[in-house]
C-alpha positions in Angstrom: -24.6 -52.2 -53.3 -21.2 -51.2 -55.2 -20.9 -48.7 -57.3 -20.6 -49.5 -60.7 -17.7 -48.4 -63.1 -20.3 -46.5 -64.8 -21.3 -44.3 -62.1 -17.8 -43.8 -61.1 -16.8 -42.7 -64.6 -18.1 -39.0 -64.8 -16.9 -38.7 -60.7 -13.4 -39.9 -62.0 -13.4 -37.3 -65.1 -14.5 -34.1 -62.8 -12.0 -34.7 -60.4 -9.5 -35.0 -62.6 -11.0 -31.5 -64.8 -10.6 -29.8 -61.3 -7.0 -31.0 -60.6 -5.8 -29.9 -64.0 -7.8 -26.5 -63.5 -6.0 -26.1 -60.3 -2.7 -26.7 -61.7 -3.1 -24.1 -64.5 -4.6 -21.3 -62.1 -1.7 -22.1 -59.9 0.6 -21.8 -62.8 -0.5 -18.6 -64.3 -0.8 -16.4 -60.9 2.1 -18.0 -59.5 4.8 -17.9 -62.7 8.3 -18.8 -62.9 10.3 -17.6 -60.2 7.4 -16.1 -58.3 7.5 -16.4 -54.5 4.8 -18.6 -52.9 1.8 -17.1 -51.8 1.7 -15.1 -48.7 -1.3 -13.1 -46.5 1.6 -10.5 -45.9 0.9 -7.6 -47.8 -2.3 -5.7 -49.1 -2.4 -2.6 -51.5 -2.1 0.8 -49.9 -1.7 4.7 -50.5 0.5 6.5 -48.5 2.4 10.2 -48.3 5.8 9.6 -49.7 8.4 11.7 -48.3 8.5 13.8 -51.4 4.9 14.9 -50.7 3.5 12.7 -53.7 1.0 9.8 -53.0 3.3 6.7 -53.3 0.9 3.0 -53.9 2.2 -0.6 -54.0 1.6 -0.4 -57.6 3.8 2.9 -58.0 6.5 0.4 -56.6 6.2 -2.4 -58.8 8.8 -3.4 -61.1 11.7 -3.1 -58.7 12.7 -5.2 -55.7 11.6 -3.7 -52.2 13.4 -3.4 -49.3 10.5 -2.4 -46.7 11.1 -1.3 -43.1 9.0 -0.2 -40.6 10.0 2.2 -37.7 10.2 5.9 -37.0 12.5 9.2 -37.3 13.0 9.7 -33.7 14.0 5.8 -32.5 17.0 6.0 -31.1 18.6 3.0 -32.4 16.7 -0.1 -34.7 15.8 2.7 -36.9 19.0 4.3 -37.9 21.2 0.9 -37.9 18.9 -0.8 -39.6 18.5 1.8 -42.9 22.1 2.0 -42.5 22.5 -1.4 -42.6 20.3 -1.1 -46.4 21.8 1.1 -47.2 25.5 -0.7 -47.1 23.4 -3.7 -49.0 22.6 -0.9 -52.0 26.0 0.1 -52.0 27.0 -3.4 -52.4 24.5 -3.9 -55.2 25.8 -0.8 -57.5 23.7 2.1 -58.6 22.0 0.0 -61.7 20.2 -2.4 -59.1 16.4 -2.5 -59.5 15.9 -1.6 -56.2 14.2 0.6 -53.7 14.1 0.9 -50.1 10.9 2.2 -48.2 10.9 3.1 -44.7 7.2 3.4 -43.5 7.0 5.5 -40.4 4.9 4.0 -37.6 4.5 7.5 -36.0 2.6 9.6 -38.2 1.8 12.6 -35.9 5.0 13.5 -35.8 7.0 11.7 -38.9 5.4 14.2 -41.9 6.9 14.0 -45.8 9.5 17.0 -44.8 10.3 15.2 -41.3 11.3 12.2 -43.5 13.1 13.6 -46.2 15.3 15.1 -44.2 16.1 11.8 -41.7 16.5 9.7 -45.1 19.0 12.3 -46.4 21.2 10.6 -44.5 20.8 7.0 -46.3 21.3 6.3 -49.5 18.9 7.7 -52.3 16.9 4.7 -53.2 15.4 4.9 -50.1 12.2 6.4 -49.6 10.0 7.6 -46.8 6.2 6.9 -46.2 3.6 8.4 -43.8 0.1 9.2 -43.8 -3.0 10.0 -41.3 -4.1 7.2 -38.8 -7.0 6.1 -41.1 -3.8 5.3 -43.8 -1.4 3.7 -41.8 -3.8 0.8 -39.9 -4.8 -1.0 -42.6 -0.8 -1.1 -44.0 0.2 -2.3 -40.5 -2.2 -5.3 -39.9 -1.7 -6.5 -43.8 2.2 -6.5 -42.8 1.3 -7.7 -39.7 3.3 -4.7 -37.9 2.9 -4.3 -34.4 3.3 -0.8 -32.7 2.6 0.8 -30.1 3.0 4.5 -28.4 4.7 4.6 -24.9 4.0 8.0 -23.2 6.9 9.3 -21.2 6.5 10.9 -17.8 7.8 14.3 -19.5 4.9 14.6 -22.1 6.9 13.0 -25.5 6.7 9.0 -25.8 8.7 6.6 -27.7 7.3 3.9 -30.5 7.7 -0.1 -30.0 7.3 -1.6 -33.0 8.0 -4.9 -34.9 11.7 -4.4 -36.6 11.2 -7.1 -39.6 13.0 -5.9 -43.0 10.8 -7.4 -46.0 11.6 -8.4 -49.2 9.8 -7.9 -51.8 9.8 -9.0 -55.8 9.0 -6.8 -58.5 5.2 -7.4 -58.0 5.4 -6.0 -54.3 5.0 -9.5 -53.2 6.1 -10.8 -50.0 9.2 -13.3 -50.2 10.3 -13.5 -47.0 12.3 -11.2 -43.8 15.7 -10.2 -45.4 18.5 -11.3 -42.5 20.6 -8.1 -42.8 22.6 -9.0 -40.1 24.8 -11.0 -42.4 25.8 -8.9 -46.1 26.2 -12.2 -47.4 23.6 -14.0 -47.0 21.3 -10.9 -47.4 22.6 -9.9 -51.2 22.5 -13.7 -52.3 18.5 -13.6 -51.5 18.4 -9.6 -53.0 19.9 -11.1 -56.1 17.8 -13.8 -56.6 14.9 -11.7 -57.1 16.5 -8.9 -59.2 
């Protein structure tokens, strides 16, 4: 038995009431200009390294330049918030932009620990930390590995992930920021500015 045009009639309309639902909810969460969706990312509260509690929403309406890593690496670390720093320089003082370096080594990276290593980058870049408890859930939503390496002497070293994320003015992920080539790096920063 076929079906008749009848019975297909009220199949055809739903379908066609869900597609155009689909397009609008697409088109109102996504908005002009708005990166495509991405599972990187997830609210959080952190220490900042000015002792205040710093969320994703108390970084919304500027561009963020996020980093993960920790005061005492010896090398990623420092070259790389260099590295951001020279990209803020490049982009003036009036750029709607922050930098946030979120410590994967809480124990010993505390808000005074921070301030003092950022003092040596520029000012828009800001320091996060928090207890264990904190910290996790940020580092699986940013998909950030890390992990302690005792040393024979009693201190250890940090591997982590050494990814620099950009995010738009709704802390939402766009993509890894190359910084290993100015140019190409501040065309994508201005994009989203």
């Amino acid at each position: 038995m076929t079906p008749s045009p009848r019975n297909l009639l009220p199949a055809l309309v739903l379908a066609f009431g869900l597609a155009l639902v689909s397009v609008a909810a697409w088109l109102t969460f996504s908005g002009p200009g708005a990166p495509p969706p991405s599972s990187i990312g997830a609210p959080f509260r952190l220490m900042g390294s000015d002792g205040k509690s710093v969320s994703d929403a108390d970084l919304k309406g500027d561009v963020v330049v996020m980093f993960f890593g920790y005061t005492h690496c010896p090398d990623v670390c420092p070259t790389t918030l260099f590295e951001v720093s020279e990209l803020f320089r490049k982009l003036g003082e009036g750029a709607k932009i922050k930098g946030v370096f979120v410590s994967v080594d809480p124990e010993r990276d505390t808000p005074e620990i921070l301030k003092d290593y950022l003092g040596s980058f520029d000012k828009r870049i800001i320091g996060l930390s928090g207890d264990r408890a904190a910290l996790e859930p940020m580092l699986k939503a940013y998909r950030v590995y890390a992990r302690k390496n005792p040393a024979a002497n009693g201190e250890y070293s940090m591997d982590h992930s050494a990814i620099v994320y950009l995010m738009d003015k709704q802390m939402r992920f766009i993509g890894p920021l190359n910084i290993g080539d100015d140019d190409v790096a501040l065309k994508e920063i201005r994009k989203w500015l």
